[in-house]
C-alpha positions as MATLAB code, in Angstrom:
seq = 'XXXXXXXXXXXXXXXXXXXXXXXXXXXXXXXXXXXXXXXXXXXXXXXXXXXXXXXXXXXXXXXXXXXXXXXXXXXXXXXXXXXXXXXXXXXXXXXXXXXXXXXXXXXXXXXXXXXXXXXXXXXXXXXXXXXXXXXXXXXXXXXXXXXXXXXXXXXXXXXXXXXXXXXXXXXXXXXXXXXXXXXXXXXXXXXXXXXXXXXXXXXXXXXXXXXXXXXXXXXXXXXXXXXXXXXXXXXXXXXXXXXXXXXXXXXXXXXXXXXXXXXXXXXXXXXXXXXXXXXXXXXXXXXXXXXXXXXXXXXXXXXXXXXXXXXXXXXXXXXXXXXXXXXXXXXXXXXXXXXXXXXXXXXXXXX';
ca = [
      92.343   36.416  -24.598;
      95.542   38.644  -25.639;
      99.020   36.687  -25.333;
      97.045   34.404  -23.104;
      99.891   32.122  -21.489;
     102.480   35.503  -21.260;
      99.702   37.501  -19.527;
      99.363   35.059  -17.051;
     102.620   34.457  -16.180;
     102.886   38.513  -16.468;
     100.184   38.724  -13.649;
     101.502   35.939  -11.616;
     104.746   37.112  -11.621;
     105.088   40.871  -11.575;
     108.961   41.075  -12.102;
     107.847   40.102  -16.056;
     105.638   43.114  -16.819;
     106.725   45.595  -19.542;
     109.193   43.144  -20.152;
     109.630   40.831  -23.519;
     108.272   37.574  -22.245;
     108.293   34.168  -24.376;
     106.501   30.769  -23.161;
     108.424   28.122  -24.751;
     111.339   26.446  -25.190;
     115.031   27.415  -24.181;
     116.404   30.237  -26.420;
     119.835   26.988  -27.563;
     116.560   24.294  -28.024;
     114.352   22.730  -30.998;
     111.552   24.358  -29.293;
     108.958   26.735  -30.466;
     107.754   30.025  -28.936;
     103.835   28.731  -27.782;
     103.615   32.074  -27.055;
     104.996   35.363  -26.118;
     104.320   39.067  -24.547;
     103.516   41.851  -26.784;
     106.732   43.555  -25.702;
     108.494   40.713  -27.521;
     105.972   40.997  -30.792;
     107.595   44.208  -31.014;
     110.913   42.254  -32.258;
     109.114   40.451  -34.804;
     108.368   37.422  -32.449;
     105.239   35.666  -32.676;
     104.175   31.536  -31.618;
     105.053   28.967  -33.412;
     108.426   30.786  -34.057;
     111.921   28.378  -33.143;
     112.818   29.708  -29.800;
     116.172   29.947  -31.573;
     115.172   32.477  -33.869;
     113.171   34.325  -31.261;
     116.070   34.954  -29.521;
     118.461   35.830  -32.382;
     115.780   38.776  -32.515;
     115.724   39.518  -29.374;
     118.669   38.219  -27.006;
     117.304   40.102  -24.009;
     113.849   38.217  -24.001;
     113.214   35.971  -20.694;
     112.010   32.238  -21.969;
     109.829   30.653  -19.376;
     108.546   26.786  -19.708;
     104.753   26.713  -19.779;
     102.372   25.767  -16.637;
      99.826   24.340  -18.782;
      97.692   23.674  -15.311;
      97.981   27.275  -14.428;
      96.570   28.396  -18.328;
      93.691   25.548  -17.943;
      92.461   26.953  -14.124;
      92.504   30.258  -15.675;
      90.511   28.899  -18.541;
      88.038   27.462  -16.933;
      87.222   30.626  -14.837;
      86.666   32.405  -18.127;
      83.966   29.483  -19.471;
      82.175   30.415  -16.510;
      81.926   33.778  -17.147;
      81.105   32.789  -21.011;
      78.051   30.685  -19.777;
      76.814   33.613  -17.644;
      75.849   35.095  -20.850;
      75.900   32.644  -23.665;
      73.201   29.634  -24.254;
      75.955   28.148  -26.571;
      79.848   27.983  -25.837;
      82.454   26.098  -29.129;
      85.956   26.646  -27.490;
      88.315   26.880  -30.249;
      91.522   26.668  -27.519;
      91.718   27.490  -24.147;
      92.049   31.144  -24.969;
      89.097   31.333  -27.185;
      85.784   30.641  -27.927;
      82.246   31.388  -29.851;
      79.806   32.952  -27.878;
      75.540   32.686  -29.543;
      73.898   35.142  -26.910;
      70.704   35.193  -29.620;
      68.642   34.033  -26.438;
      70.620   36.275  -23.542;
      68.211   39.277  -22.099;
      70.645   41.067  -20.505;
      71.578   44.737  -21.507;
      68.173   44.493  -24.085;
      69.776   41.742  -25.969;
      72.440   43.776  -26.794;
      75.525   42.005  -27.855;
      77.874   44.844  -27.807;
      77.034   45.300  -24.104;
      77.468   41.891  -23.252;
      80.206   41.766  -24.693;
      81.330   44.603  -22.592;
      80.558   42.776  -19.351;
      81.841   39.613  -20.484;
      84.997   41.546  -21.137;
      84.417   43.627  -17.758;
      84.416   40.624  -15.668;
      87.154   38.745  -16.934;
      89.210   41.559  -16.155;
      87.955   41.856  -12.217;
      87.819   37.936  -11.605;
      91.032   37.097  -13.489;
      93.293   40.040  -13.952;
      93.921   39.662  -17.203;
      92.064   41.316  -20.780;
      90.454   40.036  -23.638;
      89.398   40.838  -26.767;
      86.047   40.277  -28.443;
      84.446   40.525  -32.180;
      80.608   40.617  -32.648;
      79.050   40.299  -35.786;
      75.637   38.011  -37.099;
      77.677   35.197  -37.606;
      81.084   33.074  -37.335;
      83.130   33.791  -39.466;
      82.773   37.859  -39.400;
      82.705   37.568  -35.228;
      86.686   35.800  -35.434;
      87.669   38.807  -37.879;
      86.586   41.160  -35.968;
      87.915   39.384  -32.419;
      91.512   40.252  -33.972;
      90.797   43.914  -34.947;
      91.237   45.734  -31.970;
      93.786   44.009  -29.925;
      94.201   44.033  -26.990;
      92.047   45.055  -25.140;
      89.531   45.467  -27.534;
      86.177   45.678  -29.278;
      84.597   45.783  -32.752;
      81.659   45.204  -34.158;
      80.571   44.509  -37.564;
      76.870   44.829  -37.843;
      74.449   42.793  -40.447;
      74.428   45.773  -43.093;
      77.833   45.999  -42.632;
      79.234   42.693  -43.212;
      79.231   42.363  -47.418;
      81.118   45.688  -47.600;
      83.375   44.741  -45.149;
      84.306   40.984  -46.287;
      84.880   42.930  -50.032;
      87.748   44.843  -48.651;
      89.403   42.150  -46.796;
      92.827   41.128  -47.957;
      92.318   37.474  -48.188;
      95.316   36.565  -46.119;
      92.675   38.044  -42.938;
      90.484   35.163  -43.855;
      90.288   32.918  -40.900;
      91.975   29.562  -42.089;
      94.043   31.461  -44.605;
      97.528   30.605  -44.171;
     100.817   31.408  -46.048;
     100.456   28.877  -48.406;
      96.853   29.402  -49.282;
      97.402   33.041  -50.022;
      99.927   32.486  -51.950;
      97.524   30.401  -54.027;
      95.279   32.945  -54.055;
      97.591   35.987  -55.060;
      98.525   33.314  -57.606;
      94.936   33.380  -59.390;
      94.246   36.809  -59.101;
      92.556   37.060  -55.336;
      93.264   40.055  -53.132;
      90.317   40.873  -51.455;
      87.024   39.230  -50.551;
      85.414   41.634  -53.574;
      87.874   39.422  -56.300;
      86.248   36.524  -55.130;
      82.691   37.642  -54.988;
      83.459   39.279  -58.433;
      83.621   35.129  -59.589;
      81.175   32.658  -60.231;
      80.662   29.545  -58.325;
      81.825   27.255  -61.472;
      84.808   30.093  -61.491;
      86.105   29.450  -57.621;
      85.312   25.769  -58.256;
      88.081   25.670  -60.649;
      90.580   27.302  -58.174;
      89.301   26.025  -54.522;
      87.664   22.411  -55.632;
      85.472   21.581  -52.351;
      86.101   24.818  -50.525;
      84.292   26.917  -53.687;
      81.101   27.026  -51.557;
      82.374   28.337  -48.832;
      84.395   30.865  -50.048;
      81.552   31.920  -52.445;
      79.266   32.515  -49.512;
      81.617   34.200  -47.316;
      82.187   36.754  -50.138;
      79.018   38.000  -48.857;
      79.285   37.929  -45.613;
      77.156   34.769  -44.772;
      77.879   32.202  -43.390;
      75.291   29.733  -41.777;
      77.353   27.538  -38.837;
      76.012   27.196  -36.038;
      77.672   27.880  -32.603;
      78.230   24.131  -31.394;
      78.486   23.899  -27.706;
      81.039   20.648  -26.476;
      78.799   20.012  -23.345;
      75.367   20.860  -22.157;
      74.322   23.555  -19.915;
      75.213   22.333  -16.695;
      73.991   25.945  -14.749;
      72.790   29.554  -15.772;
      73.720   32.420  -13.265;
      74.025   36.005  -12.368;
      76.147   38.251   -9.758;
      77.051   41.448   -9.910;
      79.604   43.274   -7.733;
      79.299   46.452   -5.662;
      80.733   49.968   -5.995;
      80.765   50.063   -2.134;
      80.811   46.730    0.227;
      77.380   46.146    1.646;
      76.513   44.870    5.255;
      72.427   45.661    4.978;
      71.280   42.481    5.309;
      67.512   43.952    3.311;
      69.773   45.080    0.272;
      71.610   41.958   -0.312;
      68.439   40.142   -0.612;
      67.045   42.628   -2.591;
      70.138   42.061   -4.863;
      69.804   38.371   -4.931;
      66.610   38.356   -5.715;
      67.286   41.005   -8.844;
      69.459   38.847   -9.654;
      67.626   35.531   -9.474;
      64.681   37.224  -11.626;
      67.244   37.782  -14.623;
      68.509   33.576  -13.788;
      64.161   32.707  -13.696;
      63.296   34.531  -16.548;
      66.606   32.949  -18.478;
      65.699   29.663  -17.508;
      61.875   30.053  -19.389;
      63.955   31.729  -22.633;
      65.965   28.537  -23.116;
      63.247   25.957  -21.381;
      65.175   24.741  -18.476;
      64.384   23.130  -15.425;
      66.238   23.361  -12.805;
      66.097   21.565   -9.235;
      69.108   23.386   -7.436;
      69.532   27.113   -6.516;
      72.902   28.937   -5.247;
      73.884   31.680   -3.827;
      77.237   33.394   -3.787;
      78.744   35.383   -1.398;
      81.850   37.033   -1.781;
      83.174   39.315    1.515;
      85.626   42.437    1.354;
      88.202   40.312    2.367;
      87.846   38.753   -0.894;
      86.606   35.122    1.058;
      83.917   33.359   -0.702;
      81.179   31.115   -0.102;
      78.390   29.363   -1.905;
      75.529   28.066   -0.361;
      72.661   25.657   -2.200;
      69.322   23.934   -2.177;
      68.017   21.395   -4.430;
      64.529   20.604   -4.481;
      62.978   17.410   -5.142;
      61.168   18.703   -8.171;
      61.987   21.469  -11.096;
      60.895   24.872  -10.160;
      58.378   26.467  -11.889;
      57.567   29.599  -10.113;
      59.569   32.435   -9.411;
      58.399   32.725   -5.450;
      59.852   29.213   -5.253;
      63.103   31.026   -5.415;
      62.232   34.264   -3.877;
      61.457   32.331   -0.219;
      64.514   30.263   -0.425;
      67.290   32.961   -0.645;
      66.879   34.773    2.539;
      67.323   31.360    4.056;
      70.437   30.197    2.395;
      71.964   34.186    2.981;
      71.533   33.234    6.870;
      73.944   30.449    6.308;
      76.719   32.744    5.836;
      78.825   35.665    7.366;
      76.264   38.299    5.496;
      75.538   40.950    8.106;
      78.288   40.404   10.262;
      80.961   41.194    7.250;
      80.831   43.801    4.823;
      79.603   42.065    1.226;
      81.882   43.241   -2.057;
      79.750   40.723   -4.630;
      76.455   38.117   -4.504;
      75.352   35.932   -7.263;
      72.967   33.689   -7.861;
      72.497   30.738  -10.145;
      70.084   27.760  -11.041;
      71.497   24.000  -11.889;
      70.504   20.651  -11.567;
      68.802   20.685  -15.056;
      65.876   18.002  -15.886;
      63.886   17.592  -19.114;
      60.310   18.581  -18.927;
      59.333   14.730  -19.034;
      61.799   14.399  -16.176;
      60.214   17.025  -13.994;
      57.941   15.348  -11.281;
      56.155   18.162   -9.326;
      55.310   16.566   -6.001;
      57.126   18.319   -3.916;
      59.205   17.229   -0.587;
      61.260   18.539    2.145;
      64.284   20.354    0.135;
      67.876   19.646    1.162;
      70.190   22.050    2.197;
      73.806   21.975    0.754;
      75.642   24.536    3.092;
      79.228   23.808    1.521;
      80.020   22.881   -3.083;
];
C-alpha cells in the first residue's frame, strides 16, 4: 500500500489531502513519525524519523495520533481481495504482503493482469492505491513492489532477473540497511554484479552465514516459498458492473460466470467445499450475502448452478438496480472428510 496509515486518514478525512500529513507522535515528543504523506516526503520526512526532527523540516506538517483499528479494518478488506486471487498469502505488515498466484486461472494465468485487478479493486472497495512488484520469485517481487511508487507496477520477468539484480546498488537489497551497506561499500560491493563477480569461499569471508544467500541472489534466485499464516478459509469471485443491473436472467447469468471461475479454482487447488455465497451489492451501495451449506462437499458444478437462483430470490435483486454480485465457496473439508450422502441443505439468509 503507498503511505498506508496517511492515505487513510487522507481519505477519511478530506481536509488532509495535498497536505503534508505525519502519523505519529506530537511534533515537542520522543515519538517517531510511523508514517507520513508523500507531501511531507517531499521535506525529507520519512517513518521511523523523531517527530521532532520531522517537524524542524517541516513546521507546517499536521501530526495526527494513529487509529491502529481503523489501519487493521482496512487491512483486512485488502486480504480479502489478496485471497480472491492468491492460493498463498505471507503478510509482511498490515500494508503488505506476498502474493503465489502460480495456481490462479484468471486473466490466462497472467500475473501482470492480476496484479492489475488486485490493484483495480483495492482502489474501488477501499479508496485508497497500492503498489505491486511481480517477478518468479521473492526477493525480485519486493524490489520491484518499490519501483514504481505509488500507484504503480513493474515487472521483472525470469530472463530478466540476473541482469537486473547485477545492476542493483546493494543498499536496494531488501534487508539492506545503513549499516550493512556500509559494510559492503567497505569491502568493495556496489552492485549485485560485485558480488556475483565473488566466489562463495570469497562472500563467506565477508557475510559468514548470510554468504549463501547473497551468492544466490546475485543471480536472481532465490527458492522461498510464499508461506501463508492461515489456511484457506474461502475462494471467491465478483465482479462489478459498468451500468447497475435489475434483469433478474443477467445477474444469474453473472453469478453463475462467476461461480464457474470459483468451481474450476476449487479442482486447481483440490478443495472441498460445503458452503456457497452469494453477494449482492445494490446502487445504493447496501450489501447483502446470502449462503447455503450442504451436508456434503460438492463435487459437481450443477450442484452450484441450481442453488444460486434460489439464494438471488432471497434478496432485493429485481426490485433494486444491482451495481456488483459475487460469489464464493467455503466451508473447506479434506477429501477423507468429504461424506457424499447428501441431505436437505440449510439455508443461511444473513453472515
Amino acid at each position: 500500500m503507498d503511505a498506508f496509515f496517511a492515505s487513510v486518514e487522507q481519505r477519511d478525512f478530506p481536509e488532509y489531502l495535498g497536505k503534508p500529513l505525519i502519523v505519529g507522535g506530537k511534533p515537542d515528543s520522543r515519538g517517531v513519525v510511523a508514517a507520513c504523506s508523500y507531501e511531507a516526503r517531499k521535506f525529507g520526512i520519512h517513518s521511523a524519523m523523531p517527530c521532532s526532527q520531522a517537524y524542524r523540516l517541516c513546521p507546517e506538517a499536521i501530526f495526527v495520533k494513529p487509529r491502529f483499528e481503523a489501519y487493521k479494518e482496512v487491512s483486512q478488506k485488502i486480504r480479502e481481495i489478496f485471497w480472491r486471487y492468491a492460493s498463498r498469502v505471507e503478510p509482511l505488515s498490515l500494508d503488505e504482503a506476498y502474493l503465489d498466484v502460480t495456481y490462479t486461472a484468471d486473466y490466462d494465468g497472467s500475473a501482470t493482469l492480476i496484479a492489475e485487478a488486485i490493484r483495480r479493486e483495492i482502489k474501488e472497495e477501499t479508496g485508497l492505491t497500492a503498489s505491486a512488484g511481480v517477478s518468479y520469485n521473492k526477493f525480485l517481487a519486493k524490489i520491484a513492489s518499490d519501483m514504481n511508487k505509488p500507484d504503480g507496477l513493474y515487472v521483472i520477468k525470469p530472463e530478466a532477473g540476473e541482469v537486473f539484480v547485477a545492476a542493483l546498488p546493494v543498499g536496494k537489497f531488501f534487508g539492506v540497511g545503513p549499516a550493512t551497506k556500509k559494510k559492503m561499500h567497505a569491502a568493495g560491493f556496489y552492485t549485485g554484479a560485485d558480488i556475483k563477480a565473488k566466489s562463495l569461499e570469497e562472500l563467506q569471508q565477508v557475510f559468514g552465514k548470510s554468504a549463501s544467500y547473497y551468492y544466490q541472489i546475485a543471480r536472481g534466485i532465490d527458492e522461498r516459498e510464499v508461506r501463508s499464516s492461515r489456511a484457506r478459509k474461502s475462494l471467491g469471485k465478483e465482479t462489478t458492473f459498468t451500468t447497475n443491473i435489475l434483469d433478474i436472467t443477467k445477474l444469474i447469468e453473472h453469478l453463475q460466470s462467476l461461480a464457474k471461475k470459483v468451481y474450476e479454482r476449487l479442482g486447481q487447488e483440490n478443495l472441498y467445499a460445503k458452503t456457497i455465497t452469494i453477494k449482492v451489492k445494490y446502487a445504493n451501495f447496501q450489501q447483502v450475502t446470502r449462503s447455503m451449506t450442504l451436508s456434503h462437499a460438492i463435487t459437481s458444478f450443477s450442484e452450484i448452478q441450481c442453488h444460486i437462483p434460489a439464494l438471488l430470490k432471497f434478496t432485493e435483486a429485481g426490485k433494486m438496480p444491482v451495481r456488483l454480485v459475487g460469489f464464493s465457496a467455503s466451508g473447506f473439508v479434506s477429501e477423507a472428510e468429504n461424506n457424499t450422502s447428501a441431505t436437505d441443505p440449510q439455508l443461511a439468509l444473513k453472515l
